[in-house]
C-alpha positions as CSV (number, residue, x, y, z in Angstrom):
1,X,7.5,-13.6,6.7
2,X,6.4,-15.7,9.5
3,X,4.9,-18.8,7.5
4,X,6.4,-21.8,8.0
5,X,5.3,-25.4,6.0
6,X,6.1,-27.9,8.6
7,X,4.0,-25.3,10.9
8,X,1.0,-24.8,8.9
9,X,0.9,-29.0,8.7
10,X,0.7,-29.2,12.8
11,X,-2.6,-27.0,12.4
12,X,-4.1,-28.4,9.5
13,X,-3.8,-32.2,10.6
14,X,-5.3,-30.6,13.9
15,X,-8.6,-29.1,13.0
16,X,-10.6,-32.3,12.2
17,X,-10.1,-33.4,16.0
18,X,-10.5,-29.8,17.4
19,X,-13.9,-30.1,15.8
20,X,-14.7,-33.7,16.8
21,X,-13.6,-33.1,20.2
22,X,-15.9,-29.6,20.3
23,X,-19.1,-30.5,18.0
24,X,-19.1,-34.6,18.9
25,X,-21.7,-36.4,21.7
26,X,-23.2,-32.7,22.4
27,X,-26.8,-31.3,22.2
28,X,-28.0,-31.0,18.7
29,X,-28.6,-27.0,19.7
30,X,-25.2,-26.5,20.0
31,X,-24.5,-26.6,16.6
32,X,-27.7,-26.2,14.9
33,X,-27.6,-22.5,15.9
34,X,-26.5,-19.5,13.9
35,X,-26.4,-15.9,14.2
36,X,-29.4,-14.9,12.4
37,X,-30.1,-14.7,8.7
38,X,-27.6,-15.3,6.0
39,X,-25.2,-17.1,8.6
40,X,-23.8,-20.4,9.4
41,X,-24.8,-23.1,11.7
42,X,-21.4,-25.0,13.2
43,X,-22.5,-28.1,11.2
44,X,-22.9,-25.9,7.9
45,X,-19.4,-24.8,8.8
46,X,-18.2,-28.4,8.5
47,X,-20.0,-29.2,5.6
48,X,-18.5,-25.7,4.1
49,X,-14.9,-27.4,5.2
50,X,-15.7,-30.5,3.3
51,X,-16.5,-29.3,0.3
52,X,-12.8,-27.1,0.1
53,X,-11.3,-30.3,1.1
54,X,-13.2,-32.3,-2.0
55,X,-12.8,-28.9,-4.6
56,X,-10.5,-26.3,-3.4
57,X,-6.9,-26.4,-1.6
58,X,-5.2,-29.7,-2.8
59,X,-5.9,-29.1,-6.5
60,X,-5.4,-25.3,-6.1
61,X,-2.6,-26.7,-4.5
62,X,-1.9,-29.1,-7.3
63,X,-2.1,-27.1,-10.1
64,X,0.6,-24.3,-8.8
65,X,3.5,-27.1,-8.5
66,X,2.2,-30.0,-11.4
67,X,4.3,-28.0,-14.3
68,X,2.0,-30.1,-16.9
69,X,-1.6,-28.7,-15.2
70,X,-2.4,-25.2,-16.4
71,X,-2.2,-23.0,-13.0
72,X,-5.7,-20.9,-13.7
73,X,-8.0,-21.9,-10.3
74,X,-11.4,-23.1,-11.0
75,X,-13.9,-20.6,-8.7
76,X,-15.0,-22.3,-5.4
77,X,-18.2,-21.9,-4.7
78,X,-18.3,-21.0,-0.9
79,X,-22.1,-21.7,-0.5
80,X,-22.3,-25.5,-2.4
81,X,-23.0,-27.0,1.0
82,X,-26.2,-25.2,1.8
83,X,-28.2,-27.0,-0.7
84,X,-27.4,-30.4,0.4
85,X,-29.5,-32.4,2.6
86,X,-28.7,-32.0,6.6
87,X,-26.9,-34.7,8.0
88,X,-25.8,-36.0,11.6
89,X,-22.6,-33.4,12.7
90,X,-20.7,-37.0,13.7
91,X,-21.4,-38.1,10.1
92,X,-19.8,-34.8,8.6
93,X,-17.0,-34.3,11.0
94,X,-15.8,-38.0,10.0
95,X,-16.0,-37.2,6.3
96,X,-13.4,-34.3,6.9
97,X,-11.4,-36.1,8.9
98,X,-11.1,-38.7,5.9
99,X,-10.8,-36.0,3.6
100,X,-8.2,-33.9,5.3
101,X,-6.0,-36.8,6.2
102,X,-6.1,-37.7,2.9
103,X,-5.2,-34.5,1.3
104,X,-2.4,-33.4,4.2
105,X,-0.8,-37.2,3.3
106,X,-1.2,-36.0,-0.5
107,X,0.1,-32.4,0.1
108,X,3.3,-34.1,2.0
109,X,3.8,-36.6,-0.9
110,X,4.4,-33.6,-3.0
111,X,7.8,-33.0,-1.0
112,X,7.0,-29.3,-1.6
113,X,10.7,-27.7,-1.2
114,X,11.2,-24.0,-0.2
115,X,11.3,-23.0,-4.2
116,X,8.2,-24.1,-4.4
117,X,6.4,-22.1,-2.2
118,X,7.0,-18.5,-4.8
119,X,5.3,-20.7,-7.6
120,X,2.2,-19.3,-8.7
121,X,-1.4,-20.4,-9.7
122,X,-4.2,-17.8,-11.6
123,X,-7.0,-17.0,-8.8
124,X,-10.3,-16.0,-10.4
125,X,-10.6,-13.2,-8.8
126,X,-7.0,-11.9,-7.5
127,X,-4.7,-13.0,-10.4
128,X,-1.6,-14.5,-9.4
129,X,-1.3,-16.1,-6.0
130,X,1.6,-18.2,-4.8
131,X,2.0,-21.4,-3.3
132,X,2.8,-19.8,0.1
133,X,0.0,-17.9,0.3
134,X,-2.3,-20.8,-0.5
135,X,-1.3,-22.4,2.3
136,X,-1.3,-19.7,4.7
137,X,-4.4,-19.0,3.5
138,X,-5.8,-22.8,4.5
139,X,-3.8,-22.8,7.9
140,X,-5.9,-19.3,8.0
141,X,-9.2,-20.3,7.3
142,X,-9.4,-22.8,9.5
143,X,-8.6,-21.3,12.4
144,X,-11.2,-18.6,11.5
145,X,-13.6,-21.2,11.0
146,X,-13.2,-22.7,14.1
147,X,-13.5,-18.8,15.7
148,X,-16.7,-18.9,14.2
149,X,-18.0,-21.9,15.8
150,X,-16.6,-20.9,19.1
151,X,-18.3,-17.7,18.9
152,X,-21.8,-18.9,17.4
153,X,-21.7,-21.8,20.5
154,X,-20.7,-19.0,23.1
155,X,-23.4,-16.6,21.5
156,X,-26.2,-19.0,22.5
157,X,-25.8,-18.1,26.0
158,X,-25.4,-14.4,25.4
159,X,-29.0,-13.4,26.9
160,X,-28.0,-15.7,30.2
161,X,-24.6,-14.6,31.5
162,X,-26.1,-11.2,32.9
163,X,-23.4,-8.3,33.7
164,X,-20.4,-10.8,32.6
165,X,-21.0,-9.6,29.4
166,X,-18.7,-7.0,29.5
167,X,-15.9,-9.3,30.1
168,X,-16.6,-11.7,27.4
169,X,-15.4,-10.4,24.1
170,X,-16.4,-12.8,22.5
171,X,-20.1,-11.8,23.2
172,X,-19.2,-8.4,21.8
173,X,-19.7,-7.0,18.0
């Protein structure tokens, strides 16, 4: 096993300014793009982060090690962000700064020890899940996140960089 909590801090306290410094003082039509129908703009991807720092990881989180919580997860609902009103990305990407250096302060607080990390919580959908894979699952889904976002920004220019195509993978499905 590779995973590591001091590790998975350094990445989660470093997304919020990965974003600000990527999506901040930039043409709106870098990140109101997507890749067609059923897919996510870059500033829906921060509002998706937002809403699993307000609903999902800390009190998943919470609910494995708090003995006196009962462990069963409430479902996230990946898609609560679409139906609220657009806002400015700076506006957005500031909210989940707050909100994640508020919850990584909170998570450190909770002077997780290496026990800790086989404790388990009831997931919805794939039954019991432990602490460690919670984690590595939030270090995870960040960094896919912020894939996505590179990948839907580099996509907008797929029709202009002619024959260097076939030395950007990232323009290839």
């Amino acid at each position: 096993m590779n995973f590591n909590f001091q590790e998975s801090i350094q990445i989660l306290e470093r997304t919020p300014k990965t974003l600000q410094n990527l999506l901040t003082d930039i043409s709106p039509e870098w990140y109101k793009i997507n890749e067609g129908e059923g897919t996510w703009t870059p500033l829906e991807v921060i509002e998706h982060l937002i809403e699993g720092e307000k609903t999902d990881w800390l009190k998943r989180t919470e609910k494995i090690i708090n003995p006196e919580l009962d462990n069963m997860f409430e479902e996230f609902n990946r898609f609560t962000h679409l139906a609220k009103p657009v806002r400015k990305i700076e506006v957005a990407l500031e909210e989940f700064a707050t909100l994640r250096a508020e919850n990584l302060s909170k998570l450190i607080n909770f002077k997780i020890k290496e026990e800790d990390l086989d404790k388990v919580g009831i997931h919805p959908e794939f039954g019991e899940v432990t602490l460690q894979q919670l984690l590595a699952t939030w270090v995870v889904h960040d960094l896919t996140h912020i894939s996505q976002i590179v990948r839907v920004m580099a996509n907008r220019y797929k029709d202009d960089v002619g024959p260097w195509i076939s030395y950007l993978s990232i323009l290839q499905k």
